[in-house]
C-alpha positions as CSV (number, residue, x, y, z in Angstrom):
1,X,105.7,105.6,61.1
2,X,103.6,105.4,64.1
3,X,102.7,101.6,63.4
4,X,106.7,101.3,63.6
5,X,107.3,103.3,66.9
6,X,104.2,101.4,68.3
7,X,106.1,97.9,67.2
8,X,109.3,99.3,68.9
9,X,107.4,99.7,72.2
10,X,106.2,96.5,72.3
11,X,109.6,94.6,71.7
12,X,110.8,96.7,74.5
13,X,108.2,95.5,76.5
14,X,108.6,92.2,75.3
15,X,112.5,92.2,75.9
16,X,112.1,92.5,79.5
17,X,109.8,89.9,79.7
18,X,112.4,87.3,78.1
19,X,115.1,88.7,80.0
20,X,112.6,87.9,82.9
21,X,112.5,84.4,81.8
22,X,116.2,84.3,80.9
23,X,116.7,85.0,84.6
24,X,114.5,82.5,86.0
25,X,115.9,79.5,83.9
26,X,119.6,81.0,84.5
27,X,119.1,80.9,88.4
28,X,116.6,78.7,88.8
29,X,113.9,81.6,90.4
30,X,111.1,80.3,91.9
31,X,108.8,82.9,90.2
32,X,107.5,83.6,87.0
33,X,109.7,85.0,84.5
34,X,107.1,87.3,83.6
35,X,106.9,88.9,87.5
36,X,110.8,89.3,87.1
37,X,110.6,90.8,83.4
38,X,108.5,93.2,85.3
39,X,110.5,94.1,88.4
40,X,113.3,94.9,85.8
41,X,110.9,96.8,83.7
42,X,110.0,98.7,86.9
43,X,113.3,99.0,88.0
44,X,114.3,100.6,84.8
45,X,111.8,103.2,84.8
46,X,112.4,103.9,88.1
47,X,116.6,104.6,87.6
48,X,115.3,106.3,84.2
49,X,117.3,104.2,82.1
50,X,113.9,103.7,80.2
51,X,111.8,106.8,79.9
52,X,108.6,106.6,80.0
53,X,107.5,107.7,76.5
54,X,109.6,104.3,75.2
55,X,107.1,102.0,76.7
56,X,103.9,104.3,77.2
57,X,101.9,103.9,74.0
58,X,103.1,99.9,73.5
59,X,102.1,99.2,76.9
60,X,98.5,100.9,76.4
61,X,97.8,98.8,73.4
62,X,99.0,95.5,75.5
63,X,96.6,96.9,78.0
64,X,93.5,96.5,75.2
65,X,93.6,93.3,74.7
66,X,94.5,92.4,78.5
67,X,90.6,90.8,78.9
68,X,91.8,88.0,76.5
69,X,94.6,87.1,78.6
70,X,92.0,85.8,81.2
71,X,90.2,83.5,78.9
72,X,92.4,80.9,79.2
73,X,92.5,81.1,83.3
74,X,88.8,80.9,83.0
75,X,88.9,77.7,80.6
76,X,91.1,75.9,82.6
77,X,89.0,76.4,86.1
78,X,86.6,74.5,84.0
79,X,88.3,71.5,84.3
80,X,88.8,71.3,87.5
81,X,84.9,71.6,87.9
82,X,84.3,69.1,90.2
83,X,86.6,70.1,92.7
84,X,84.9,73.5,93.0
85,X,81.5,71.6,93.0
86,X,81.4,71.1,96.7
87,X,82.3,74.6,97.5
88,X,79.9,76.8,95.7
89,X,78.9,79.0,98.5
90,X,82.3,79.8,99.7
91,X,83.9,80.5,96.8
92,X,81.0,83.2,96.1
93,X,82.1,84.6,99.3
94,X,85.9,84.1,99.0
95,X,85.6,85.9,95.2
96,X,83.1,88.7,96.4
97,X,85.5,89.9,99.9
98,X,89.1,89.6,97.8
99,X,86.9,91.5,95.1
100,X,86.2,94.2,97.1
101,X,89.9,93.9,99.2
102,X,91.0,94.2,95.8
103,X,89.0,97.2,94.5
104,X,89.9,99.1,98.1
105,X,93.5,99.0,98.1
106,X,94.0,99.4,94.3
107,X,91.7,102.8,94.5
108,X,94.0,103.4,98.2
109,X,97.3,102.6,95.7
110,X,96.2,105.5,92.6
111,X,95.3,108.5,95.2
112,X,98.3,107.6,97.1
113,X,100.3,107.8,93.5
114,X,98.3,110.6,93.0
115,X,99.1,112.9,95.3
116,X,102.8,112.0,94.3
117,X,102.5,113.3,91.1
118,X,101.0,116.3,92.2
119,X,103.1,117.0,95.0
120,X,105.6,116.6,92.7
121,X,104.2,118.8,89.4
122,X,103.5,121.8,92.4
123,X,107.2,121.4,93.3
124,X,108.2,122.3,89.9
């Protein structure tokens, strides 16, 4: 049964990211369907026409495999080798600062949501 609610998540999940797609070849958006498939998906949670516990556990088992996702991104930079060749230096630099830029807001981004959610769990 769980294997089954767990599948149902994950075609939920899934079905916003075709209609994402759907959109972007209906309208000709100049973004990835998979950006608009989660604007919608964020957009539905946030009206509460999806609740949360749809999504939650589906979403955590995308989330496992999400390393292998990157494999490809990393495969493909590998054929562009030579144009990188040239640059070694700065793109040590450029990878190292956005790191870190990343790291920084993302940990500014979950206290911020945080504090939100406990604002919000003393309110009750």
């Amino acid at each position: 049964m769980k294997f089954l609610w767990l599948t149902l998540q994950f075609l939920l999940v899934y079905g916003f990211y075709l209609a994402g797609e759907w959109l972007v070849n209906l309208f000709n958006i100049p973004f990835p369907g998979s950006i608009i498939g989660f604007l919608l998906l964020f957009a539905a949670l946030c009206l509460k026409l999806v609740p949360l516990r749809a999504i939650e556990a589906g979403a955590q088992g995308i989330l496992a495999f999400l390393p292998l996702f990157f494999v490809p991104a990393t495969v493909g930079i590998m054929s562009y080798f030579d144009l990188f060749a040239g640059s070694g230096v700065w793109l040590i630099v450029i990878i190292v600062v956005s790191t870190f830029l990343t790291i920084i807001v993302s940990g500014l981004v979950s206290q911020s949501v945080a504090g939100t959610v406990d604002k919000r769990r003393q309110a009750k």
